[in-house]
ZAMIDO-77556 format. One record per residue (C-alpha): residue number from 1; x, y, z. Coordinates in steps of 0.2 Angstrom, whole numbers. Layout:
N
 seq     X     Y     Z
 NUM     X     Y     Z
...
//
This chain:
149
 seq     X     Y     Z
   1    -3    19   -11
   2   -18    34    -9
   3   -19    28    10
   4     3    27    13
   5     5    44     3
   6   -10    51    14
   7    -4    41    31
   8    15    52    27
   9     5    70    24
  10    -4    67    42
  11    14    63    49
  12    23    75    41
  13    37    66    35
  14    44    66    20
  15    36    58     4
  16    30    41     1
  17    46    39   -12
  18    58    37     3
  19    49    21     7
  20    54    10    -5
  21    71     2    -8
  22    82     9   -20
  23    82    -9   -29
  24    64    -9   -30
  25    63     9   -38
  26    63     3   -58
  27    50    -9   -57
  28    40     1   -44
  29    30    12   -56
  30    25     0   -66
  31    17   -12   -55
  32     9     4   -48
  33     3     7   -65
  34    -4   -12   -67
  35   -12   -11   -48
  36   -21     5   -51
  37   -27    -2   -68
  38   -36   -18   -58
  39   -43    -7   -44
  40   -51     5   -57
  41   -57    -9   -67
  42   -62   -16   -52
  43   -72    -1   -48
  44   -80     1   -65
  45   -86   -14   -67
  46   -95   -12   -50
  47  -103     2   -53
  48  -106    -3   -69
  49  -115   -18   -63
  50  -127    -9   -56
  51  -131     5   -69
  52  -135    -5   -83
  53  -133   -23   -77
  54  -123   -39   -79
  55  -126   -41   -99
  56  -118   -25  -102
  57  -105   -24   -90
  58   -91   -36   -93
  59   -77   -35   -83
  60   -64   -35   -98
  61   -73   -18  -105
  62   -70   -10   -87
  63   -53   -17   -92
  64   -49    -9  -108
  65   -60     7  -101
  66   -49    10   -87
  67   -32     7   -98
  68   -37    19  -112
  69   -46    31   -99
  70   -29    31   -90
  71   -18    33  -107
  72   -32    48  -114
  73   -30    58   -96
  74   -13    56   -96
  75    -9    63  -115
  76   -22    76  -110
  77   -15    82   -94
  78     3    80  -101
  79     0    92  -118
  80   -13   103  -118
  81    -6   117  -107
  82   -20   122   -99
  83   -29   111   -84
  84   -45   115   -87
  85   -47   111  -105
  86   -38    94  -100
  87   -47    90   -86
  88   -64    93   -98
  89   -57    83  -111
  90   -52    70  -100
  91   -70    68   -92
  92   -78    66  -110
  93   -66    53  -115
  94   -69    45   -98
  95   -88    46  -101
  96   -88    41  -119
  97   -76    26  -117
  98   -90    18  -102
  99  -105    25  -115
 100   -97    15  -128
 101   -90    -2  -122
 102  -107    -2  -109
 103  -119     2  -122
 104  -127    15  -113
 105  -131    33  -115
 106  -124    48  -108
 107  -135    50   -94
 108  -129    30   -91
 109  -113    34   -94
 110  -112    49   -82
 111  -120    38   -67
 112  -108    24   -70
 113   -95    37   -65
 114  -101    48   -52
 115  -106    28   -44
 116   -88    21   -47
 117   -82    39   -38
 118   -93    36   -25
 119   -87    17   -23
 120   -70    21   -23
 121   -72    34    -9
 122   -80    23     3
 123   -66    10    -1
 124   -55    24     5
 125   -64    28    19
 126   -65     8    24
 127   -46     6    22
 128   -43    22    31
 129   -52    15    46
 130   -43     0    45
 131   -28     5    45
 132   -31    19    60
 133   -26    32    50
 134   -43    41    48
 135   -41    52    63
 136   -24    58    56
 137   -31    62    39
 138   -46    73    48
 139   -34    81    60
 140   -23    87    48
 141   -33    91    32
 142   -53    94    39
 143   -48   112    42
 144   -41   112    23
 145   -57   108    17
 146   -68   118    27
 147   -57   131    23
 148   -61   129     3
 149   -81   132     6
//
């Protein structure tokens, strides 16, 4: 979804929404929902397997970690009205959900998420290739970020 939403931006036309069908628009944020879960987990675990190992890291705690991370953010973000003090909130639930269910510290629980940041972004970066849309995205949002430094 990250890769069609950015693939749109580079093109200029309108937004991802206008791609899907009218019939498919009820169900569509759900299954949304259920395939960012599995690709989070997917990405926890990962990262979790090679910051404290295989004992500690089960797949059904990257699980429950990314669904409760998800629901915590989301409360967060939706009513505390000011961004920051979500955003810092929604970072310690983040890092004491992987502490707890990895049985790590923090210092183990903040590697596990800068690792699974830096997994998903060379996901990304692999399925931008792929899908040829990599020059787009740097063509139309390089300056962007350059401009922010």
């Amino acid at each position: 979804m990250l890769l069609a939403s950015l693939n749109i931006a580079a093109r200029g036309d309108g937004s991802w929404w206008d791609l899907i069908p009218n019939e498919f628009r009820q169900i569509f944020p759900l299954v949304l929902f259920l395939v960012n879960l599995l690709v989070l987990a997917v990405v926890l675990y990962l990262a979790g397997l090679m910051v404290v190992g295989g004992r500690r890291a089960r797949f059904f705690d990257a699980i429950i970690i990314s669904l409760l991370g998800t629901v915590l953010s989301t409360i967060f973000f939706l009513f505390i009205p000011y961004p920051l003090i979500a955003l810092v909130l929604s970072i310690l639930a983040w890092l004491f959900l992987i502490k707890s269910l990895y049985e790590t510290g923090w210092l183990g629980a903040t590697a596990v998420g800068i690792l699974a940041i830096i997994i998903f972004l060379a996901v990304t970066l692999i399925l931008a290739l792929v899908f040829g849309i990599l020059d787009k995205l740097i063509e139309r949002f390089l300056p962007l970020i350059l401009l922010t430094f």
